[in-house]
matplotlib code that plots the C-alpha trace (Angstrom):
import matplotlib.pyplot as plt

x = [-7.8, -4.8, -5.5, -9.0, -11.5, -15.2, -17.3, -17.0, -18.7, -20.8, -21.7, -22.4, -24.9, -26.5, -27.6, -28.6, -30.3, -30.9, -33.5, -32.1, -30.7, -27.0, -26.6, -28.2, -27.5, -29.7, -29.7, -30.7, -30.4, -28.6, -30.0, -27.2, -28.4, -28.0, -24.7, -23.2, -24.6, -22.6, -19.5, -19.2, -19.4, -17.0, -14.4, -14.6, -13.9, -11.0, -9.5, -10.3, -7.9, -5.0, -5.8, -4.6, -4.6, -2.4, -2.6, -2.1, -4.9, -4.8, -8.8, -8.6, -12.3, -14.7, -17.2, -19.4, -21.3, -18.6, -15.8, -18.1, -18.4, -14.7, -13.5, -16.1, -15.0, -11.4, -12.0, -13.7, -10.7, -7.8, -6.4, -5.6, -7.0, -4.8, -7.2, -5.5, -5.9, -7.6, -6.4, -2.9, -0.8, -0.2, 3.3, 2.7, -0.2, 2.4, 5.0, 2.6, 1.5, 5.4, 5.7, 2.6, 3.2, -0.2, -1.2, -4.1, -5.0, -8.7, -10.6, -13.7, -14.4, -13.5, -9.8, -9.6, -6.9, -5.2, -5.2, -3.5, -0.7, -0.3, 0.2, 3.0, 4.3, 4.7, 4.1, 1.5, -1.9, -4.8, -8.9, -11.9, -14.5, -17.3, -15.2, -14.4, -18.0, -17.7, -15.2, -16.2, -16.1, -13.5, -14.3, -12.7, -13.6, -14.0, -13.3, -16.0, -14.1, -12.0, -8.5, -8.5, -4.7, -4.9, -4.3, -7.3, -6.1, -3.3, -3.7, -1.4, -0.6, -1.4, 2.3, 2.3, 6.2, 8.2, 6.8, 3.7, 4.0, 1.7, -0.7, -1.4, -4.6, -6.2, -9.1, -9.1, -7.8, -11.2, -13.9, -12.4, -12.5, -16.1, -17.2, -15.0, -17.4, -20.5, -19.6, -19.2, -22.0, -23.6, -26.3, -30.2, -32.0, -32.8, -29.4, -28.1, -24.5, -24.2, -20.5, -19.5, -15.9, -13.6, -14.0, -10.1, -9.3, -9.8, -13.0, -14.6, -13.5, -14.4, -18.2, -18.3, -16.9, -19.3, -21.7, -21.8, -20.7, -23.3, -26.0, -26.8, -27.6, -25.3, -26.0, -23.6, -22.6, -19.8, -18.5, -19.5, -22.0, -23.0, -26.7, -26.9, -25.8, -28.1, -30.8, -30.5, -30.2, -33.6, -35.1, -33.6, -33.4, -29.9, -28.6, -25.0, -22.1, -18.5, -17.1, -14.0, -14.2, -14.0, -16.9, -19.0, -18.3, -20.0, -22.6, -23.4, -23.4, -25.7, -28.4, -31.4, -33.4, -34.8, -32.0, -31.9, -34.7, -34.4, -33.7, -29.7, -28.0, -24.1, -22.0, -18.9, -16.0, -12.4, -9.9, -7.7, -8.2, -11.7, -11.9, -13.6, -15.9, -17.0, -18.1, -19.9, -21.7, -23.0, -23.5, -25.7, -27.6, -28.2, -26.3, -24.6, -21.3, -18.7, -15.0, -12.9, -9.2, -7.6, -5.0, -4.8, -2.7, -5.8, -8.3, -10.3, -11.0, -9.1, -10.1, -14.0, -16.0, -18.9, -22.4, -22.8, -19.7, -20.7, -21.2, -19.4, -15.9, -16.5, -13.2, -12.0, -11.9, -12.8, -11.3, -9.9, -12.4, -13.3, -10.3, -7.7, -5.4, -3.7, -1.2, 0.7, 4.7, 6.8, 10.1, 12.3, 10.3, 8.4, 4.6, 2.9, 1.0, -2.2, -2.7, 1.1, 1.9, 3.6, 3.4, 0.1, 0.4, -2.1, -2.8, -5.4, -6.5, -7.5, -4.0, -2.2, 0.7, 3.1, 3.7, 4.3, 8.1, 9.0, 10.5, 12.4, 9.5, 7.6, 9.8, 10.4, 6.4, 5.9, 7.1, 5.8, 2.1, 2.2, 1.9, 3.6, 1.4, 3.3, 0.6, 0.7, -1.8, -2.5, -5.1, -7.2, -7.1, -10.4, -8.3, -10.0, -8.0, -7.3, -5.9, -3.0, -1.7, 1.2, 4.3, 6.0, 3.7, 4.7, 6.4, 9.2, 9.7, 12.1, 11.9, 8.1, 5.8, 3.3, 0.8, -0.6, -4.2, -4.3, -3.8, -5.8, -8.7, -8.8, -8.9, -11.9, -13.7, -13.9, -16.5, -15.4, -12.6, -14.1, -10.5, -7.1, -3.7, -0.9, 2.9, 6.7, 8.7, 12.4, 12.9, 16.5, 15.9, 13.2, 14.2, 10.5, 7.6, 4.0, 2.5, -1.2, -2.5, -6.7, -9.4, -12.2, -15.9, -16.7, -15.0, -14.2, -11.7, -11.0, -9.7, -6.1, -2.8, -3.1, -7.2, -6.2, -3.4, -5.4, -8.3, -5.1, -4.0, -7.5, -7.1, -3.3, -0.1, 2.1, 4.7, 1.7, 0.4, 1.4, 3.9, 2.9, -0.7, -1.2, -4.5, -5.6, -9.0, -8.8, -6.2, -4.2, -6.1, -5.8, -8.4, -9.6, -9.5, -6.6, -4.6, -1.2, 1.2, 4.0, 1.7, 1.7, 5.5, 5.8, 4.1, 7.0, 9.7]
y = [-28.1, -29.0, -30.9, -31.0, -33.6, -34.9, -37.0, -40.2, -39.6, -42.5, -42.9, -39.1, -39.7, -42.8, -40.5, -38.2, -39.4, -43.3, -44.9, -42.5, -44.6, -44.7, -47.4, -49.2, -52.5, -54.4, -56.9, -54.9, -51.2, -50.2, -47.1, -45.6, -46.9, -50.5, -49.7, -48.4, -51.2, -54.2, -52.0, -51.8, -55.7, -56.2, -54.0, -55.6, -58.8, -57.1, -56.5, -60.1, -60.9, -58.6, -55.2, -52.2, -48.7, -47.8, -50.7, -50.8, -53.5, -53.9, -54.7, -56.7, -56.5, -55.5, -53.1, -54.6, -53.6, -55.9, -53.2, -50.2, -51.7, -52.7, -48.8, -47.9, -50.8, -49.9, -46.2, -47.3, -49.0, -46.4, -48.5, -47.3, -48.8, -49.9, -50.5, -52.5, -52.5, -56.0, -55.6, -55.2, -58.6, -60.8, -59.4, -56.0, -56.3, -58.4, -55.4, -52.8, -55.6, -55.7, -51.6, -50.8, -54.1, -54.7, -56.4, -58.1, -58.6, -58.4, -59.8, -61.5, -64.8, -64.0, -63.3, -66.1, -67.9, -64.7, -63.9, -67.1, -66.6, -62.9, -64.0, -66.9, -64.3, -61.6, -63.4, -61.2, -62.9, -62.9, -63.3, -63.7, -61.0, -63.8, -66.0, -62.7, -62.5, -66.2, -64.6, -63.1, -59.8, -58.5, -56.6, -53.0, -50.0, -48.0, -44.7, -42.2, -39.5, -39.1, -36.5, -34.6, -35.3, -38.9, -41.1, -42.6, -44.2, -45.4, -44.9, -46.1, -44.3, -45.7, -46.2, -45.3, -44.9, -46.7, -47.6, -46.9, -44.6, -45.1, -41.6, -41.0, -39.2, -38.1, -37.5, -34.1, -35.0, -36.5, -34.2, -30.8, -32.8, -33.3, -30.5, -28.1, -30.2, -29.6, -25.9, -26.4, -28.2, -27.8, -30.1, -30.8, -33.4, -35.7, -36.1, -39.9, -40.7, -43.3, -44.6, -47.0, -46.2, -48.7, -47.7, -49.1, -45.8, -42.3, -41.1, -43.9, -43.8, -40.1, -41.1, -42.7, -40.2, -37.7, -39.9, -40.2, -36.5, -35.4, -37.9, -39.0, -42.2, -44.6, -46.6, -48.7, -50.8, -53.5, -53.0, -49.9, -50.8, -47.9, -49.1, -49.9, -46.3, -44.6, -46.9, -45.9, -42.5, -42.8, -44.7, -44.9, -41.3, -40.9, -37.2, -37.4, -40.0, -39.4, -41.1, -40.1, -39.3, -43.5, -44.3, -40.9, -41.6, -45.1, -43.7, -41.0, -44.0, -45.5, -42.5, -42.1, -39.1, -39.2, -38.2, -37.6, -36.7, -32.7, -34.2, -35.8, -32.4, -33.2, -35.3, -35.3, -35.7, -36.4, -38.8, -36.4, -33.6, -34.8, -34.7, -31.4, -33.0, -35.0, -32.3, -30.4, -34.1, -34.0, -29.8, -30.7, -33.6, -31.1, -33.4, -31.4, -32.4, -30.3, -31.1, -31.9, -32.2, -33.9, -36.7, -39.4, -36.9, -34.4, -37.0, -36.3, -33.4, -29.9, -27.9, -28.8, -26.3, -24.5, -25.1, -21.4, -21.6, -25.4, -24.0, -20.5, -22.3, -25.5, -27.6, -26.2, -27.8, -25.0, -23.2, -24.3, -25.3, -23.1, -24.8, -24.8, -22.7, -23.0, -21.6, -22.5, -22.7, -22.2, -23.7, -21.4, -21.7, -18.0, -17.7, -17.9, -15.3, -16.4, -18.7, -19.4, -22.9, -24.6, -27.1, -27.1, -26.9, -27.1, -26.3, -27.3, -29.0, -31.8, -32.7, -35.5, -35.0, -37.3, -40.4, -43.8, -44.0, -41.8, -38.7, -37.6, -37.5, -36.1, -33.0, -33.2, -33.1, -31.1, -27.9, -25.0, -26.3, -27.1, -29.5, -29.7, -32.1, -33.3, -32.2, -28.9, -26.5, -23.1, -20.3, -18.2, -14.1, -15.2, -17.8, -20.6, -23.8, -25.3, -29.6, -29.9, -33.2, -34.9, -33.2, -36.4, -37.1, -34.1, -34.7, -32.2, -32.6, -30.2, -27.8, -27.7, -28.7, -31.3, -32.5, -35.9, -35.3, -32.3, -34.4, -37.0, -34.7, -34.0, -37.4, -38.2, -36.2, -38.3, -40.1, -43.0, -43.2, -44.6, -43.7, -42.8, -42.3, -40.7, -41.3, -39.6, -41.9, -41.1, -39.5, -39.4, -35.7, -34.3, -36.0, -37.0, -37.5, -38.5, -42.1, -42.3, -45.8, -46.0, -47.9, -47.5, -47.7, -50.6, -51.5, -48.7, -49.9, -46.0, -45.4, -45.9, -43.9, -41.3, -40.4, -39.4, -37.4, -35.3, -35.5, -34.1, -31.2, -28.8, -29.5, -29.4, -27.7, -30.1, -31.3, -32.2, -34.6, -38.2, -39.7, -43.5, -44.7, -47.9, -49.3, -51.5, -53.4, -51.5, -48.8, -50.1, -48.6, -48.9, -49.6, -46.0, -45.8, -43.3, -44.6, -46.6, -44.9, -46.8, -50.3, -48.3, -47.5, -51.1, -51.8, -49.6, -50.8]
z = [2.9, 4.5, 7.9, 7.7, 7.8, 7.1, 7.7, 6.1, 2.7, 2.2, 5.5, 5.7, 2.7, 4.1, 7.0, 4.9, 1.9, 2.9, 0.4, -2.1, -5.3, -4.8, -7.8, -10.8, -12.8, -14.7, -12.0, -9.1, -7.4, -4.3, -2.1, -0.2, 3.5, 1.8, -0.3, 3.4, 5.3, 3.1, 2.7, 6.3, 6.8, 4.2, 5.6, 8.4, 6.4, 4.8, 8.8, 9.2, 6.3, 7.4, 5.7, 8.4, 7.9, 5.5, 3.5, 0.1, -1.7, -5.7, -7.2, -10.4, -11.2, -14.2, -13.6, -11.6, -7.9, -6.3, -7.0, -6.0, -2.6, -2.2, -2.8, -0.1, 1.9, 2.1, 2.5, 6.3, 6.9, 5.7, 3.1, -0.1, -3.1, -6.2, -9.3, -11.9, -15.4, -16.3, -19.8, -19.0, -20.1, -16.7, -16.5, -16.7, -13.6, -11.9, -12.4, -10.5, -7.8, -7.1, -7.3, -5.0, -2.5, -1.7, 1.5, -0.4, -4.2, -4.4, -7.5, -9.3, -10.1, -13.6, -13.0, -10.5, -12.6, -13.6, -9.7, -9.0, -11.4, -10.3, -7.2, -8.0, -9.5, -6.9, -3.4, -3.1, -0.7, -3.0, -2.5, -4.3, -3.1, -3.1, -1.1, 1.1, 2.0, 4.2, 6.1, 9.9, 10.6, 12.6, 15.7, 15.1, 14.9, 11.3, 10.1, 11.3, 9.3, 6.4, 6.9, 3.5, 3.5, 3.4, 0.4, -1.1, -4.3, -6.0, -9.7, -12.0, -15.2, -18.8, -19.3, -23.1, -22.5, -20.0, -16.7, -15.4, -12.0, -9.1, -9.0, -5.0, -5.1, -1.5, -0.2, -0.6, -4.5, -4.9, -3.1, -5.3, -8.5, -7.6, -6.3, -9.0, -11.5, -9.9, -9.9, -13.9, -14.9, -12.1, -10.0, -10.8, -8.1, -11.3, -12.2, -13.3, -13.9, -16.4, -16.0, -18.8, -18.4, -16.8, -12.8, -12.7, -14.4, -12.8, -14.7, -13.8, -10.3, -10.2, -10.9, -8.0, -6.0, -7.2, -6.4, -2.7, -2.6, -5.1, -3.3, -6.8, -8.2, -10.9, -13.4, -14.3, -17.5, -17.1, -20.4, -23.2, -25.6, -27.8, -28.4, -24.6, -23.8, -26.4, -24.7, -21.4, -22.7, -24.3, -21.5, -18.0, -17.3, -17.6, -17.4, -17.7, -20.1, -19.8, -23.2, -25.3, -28.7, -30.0, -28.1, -28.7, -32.1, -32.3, -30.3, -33.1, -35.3, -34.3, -33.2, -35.2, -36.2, -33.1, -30.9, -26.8, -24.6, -23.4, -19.6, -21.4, -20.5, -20.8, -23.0, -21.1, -23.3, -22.3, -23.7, -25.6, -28.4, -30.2, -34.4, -35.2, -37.7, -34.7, -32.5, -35.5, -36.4, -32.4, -32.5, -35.5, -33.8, -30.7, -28.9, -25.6, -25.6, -22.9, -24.3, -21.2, -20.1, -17.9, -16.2, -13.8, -12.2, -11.4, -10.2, -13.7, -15.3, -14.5, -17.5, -19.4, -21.3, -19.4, -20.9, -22.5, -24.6, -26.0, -29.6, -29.4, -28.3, -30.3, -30.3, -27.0, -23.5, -22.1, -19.1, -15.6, -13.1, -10.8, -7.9, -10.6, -12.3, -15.9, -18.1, -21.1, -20.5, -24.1, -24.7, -23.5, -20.1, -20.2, -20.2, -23.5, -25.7, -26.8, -29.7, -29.0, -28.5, -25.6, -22.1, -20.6, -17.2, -14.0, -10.3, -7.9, -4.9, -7.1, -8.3, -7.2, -3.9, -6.3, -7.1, -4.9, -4.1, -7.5, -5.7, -8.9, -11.0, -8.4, -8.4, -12.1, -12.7, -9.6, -9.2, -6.3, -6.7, -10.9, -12.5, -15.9, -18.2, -21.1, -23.5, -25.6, -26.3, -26.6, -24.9, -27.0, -26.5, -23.6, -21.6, -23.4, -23.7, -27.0, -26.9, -29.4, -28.5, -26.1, -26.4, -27.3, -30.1, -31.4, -34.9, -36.2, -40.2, -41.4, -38.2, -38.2, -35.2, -36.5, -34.2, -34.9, -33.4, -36.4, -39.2, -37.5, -37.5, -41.1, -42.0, -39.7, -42.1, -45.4, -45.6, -45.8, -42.7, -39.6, -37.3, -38.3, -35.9, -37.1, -36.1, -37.1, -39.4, -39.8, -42.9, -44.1, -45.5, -42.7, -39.9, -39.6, -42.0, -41.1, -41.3, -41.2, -40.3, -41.6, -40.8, -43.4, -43.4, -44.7, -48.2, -50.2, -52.9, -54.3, -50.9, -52.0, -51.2, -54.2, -53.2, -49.8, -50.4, -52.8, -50.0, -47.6, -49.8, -49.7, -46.0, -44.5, -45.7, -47.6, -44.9, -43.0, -45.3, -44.9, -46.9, -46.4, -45.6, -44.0, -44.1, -40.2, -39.4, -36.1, -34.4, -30.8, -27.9, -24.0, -21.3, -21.8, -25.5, -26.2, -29.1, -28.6, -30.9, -29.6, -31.4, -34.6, -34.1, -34.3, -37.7, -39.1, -37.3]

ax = plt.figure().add_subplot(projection="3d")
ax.plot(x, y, z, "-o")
ax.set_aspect("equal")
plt.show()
C-alpha cells in the first residue's frame, strides 16, 4: 500500500461505531466516541509541550487507559511513539532514550522518580500524563488521515544479545498485521480482546490496533494474573487471550473441571516454540489454543495456526498469514526440503521498513522484501510451520544440532517440573554439552540429578540429555516472558 492513506483509524471508528465499547477496566469503560474525544485534547496538550510531527516521544507506563490514549494521542499529531520497557534497569531505558532522542518522555505517576533520573541522565524533557492533562491545548490542526508509509512506532527489540535496535513499524505495518489476523481467525460482532500482555511490547500494542480497526472492545489487565484471566474468561465475555506458553501454563493450573464457556474461541499463543505436553494438557481440556509466530519485526504474529488444523497440526504455528510469505533458508543459503532444518525467513506488508539509524542491520536482516529471523525451523510436506528455536540457542555437541526448546519440552512433562531452560556448556571433548536449570513443583526430594537422567533417556538420544542439572526457584524471564539464557549463562560462568 505504498503511498496510500486512510482515514484516521480511531477517529474513523468513532464515526462509525460511537457508543460502541472501545475499552474495559475494572474502574470504568470507554466507548470509542469518548476514547477519541480525550485523545484529541491531549494531543493537543502534547503540541502545547513541544511534540511536532515527526517527533519521536518514549511512554514509560504500566498497562493502564492512560497509555491507550497517549498511542492514540500521538498518532493525531504524527509523532511516533517509543514504548519502553518498565522492567528494563534505569541504565538500560536511559540507553534507548539516548538512541531514539525523544522530544518528550511521557510517563505515570508510578515511574515519576525513575522519570526524573532518566532524564538527568539523558537531557531528555520529561512529563507526567496527569500533570499533562493541566496543560492548554494548543490550537492546531490534527491528522485527518493516516499515510500508510508513515512510521507509527518505534519498538525496541528484547536485546537478549547486545543492544537492543529501535523496530520502525508504519502504519501500514500495523493495519496488515490486523487485518492478515482477522482473515485467520476471523471476526464475530461479540468478539472481546482481553490483553494482559505488556502494551510496551508489540502484541500488546497490536491489540490495540486491532481494536479500532476491528471496532472491537478491550479489556484490559495492568498486570497478568492467571485466576483474573480465567475469571474474565468465565465471566466478562471475553473471546480472545494472547499468552505465551509461561502464562497459559499457570492458567491451566489453575482451571477447574469446569473449563471455558463455548463463546472463549481462541487461545492465542506466541512467545516461542510451546512444550508439547502443554498443548496436549489444553487439547485435552478443549481449550482452543492457535500456536503463533512471530517478532517485533512483523508487528505480531506472521505465521499462526488456522482454527481447522488446531488438533490435526498440534505443535505447529501454522502457516503464513494470508499477506505474508515464508520459507526455510539452509546453511549453504538454498531453499529447504521439507522436514529439513534451517533460517526461518518472512515477507509481508506487516514487516518492519528497518531499524532507527541501524542501516547495516537493516540490510543485513533485510534483504529484497525478506526478512531473515534468526530462529530455525522446518516445514512439513503441507507448508506447515514447525518452531525449533533461535539459531543462536542452537547447541552443537560433537557436530550435532541440539535445540534447547526440544529438550526443554521433554522435561515439562515429569510431573513434578513446573519449567526448565536449557543452555550449551563448553565441554572440553564436545565442544558443547547441555545444562538444564529446573524449577520443581513443589518439594520433591527424589528429583535429583540421576532420576532425571533416567526420566531423559526413554525420551531424547543420549548427547541430548543434560550432563549437569541445576535446580532454581524460578527461570530469568523478560517483560514478555521468553526465557533469558544469557542469566543462566551466568550461573555457569
Amino acid at each position: 500500500m505504498n503511498g496510500s492513506t486512510l482515514p484516521h483509524w480511531l477517529n474513523q471508528r468513532a464515526h462509525l461505531t460511537p457508543e460502541r465499547i472501545a475499552l474495559e477496566t475494572d474502574e470504568k469503560s470507554l466507548t470509542f466516541r469518548e476514547l477519541n474525544d480525550i485523545a484529541r485534547s491531549v494531543a493537543r496538550k502534547l503540541r502545547t509541550v513541544g511534540v511536532q510531527s515527526g517527533s519521536h516521544v518514549a511512554l514509560l507506563m504500566r498497562n493502564s487507559v492512560d497509555m491507550v490514549i497517549s498511542y492514540h494521542a500521538l498518532s493525531y499529531l504524527k509523532a511516533t511513539a517509543v514504548p519502553l520497557n518498565i522492567r528494563l534497569t534505569a541504565e538500560e531505558q536511559a540507553w534507548q532514550l539516548k538512541d531514539s532522542a525523544p522530544a518528550l518522555l511521557l510517563h505515570d505517576t508510578s515511574h515519576e522518580t525513575r522519570a526524573d533520573n532518566l532524564a538527568d541522565q539523558s537531557g531528555v524533557k520529561h512529563c507526567a500524563f496527569n500533570n499533562l492533562l493541566a496543560y492548554d491545548e494548543a490550537d492546531v490542526e490534527l491528522v485527518r488521515e493516516v499515510d500508510m508509509d508513515d512510521s507509527h512506532t518505534m519498538v525496541y527489540t528484547s536485546g537478549t544479545t547486545g543492544r537492543p535496535k529501535g523496530v520502525i513499524l508504519t502504519h501500514g505495518n500495523h493495519w496488515w498485521s490486523a487485518v492478515g489476523s482477522a482473515l485467520n481467525l476471523g471476526l464475530v460482532a461479540e468478539d472481546k480482546w482481553l490483553a494482559c500482555v505488556p502494551l510496551f511490547h508489540v502484541s500488546g500494542l497490536s491489540i490495540l490496533m486491532r481494536s479500532v480497526i476491528y471496532g472491537m472492545p478491550v479489556l484490559l489487565h495492568e498486570r497478568f494474573s492467571p485466576g483474573a484471566v480465567n475469571d474474565a474468561i468465565r465471566q466478562k465475555g471475553v473471546t480472545i487471550v494472547s499468552v505465551v506458553s509461561a502464562t497459559l501454563s499457570r492458567m491451566v493450573n489453575e482451571l477447574d473441571a469446569e473449563g471455558y464457556p463455548d463463546q472463549f474461541r481462541c487461545m492465542l499463543l506466541g512467545g516461542g516454540p510451546a512444550p508439547q505436553p502443554l498443548l496436549e494438557q489444553c487439547r485435552d481440556l478443549d481449550i482452543p489454543v492457535f500456536q503463533t509466530y512471530g517478532l517485533s519485526e512483523t508487528a505480531s504474529q506472521i505465521v499462526t495456526l488456522a482454527p481447522e488444523y488446531m488438533l490435526e497440526k498440534l505443535g505447529s504455528a501454522g502457516k503464513p498469514l494470508f499477506p505474508a510469505q515464508l520459507k526455510i533458508i539452509t546453511s549453504q543459503g538454498g531453499e529447504a526440503q521439507p522436514f529439513e532444518h534451517g533460517e526461518i525467513v518472512v515477507k509481508g506488508p506487516n514487516v518492519t521498513i528497518g531499524y532507527y539509524h541501524r542501516p547495516d542491520a537493516t540490510k543485513q536482516s533485510l534483504q529484497n522484501g525478506w526478512l531473515k529471523t534468526g530462529d530455525v525451523g522446518y516445514l512439513d510436506t503441507d507448508g506447515f510451520l514447525y518452531v525449533l528455536d533461535r539459531r543462536k540457542d542452537m547447541i552443537i555437541s560433537g557436530g550435532e544440532n541440539i535445540y534447547p526448546a526440544e529438550i526443554e519440552s521433554v522435561l515439562t512433562a515429569h510431573p513434578n517440573i513446573e519449567e526448565a531452560g536449557v543452555i550449551g556448556m563448553e565441554d572440553n571433548r564436545w565442544g558443547q554439552v547441555p545444562v538444564a536449570f529446573v524449577v520443581q513443583k513443589g518439594n520433591h526430594e527424589g528429583l535429583g540429578s540421576q532420576a532425571l537422567t533416567t526420566f531423559c533417556q526413554s525420551h531424547l538420544a543420549s548427547y541430548k540429555i543434560p550432563k549437569k542439572w541445576v535446580m532454581v526457584d524460578e527461570l530469568p524471564r523478560n517483560a514478555s516472558n521468553k526465557l533469558l539464557r544469557r542469566e543462566l549463562q551466568k550461573l555457569i560462568d
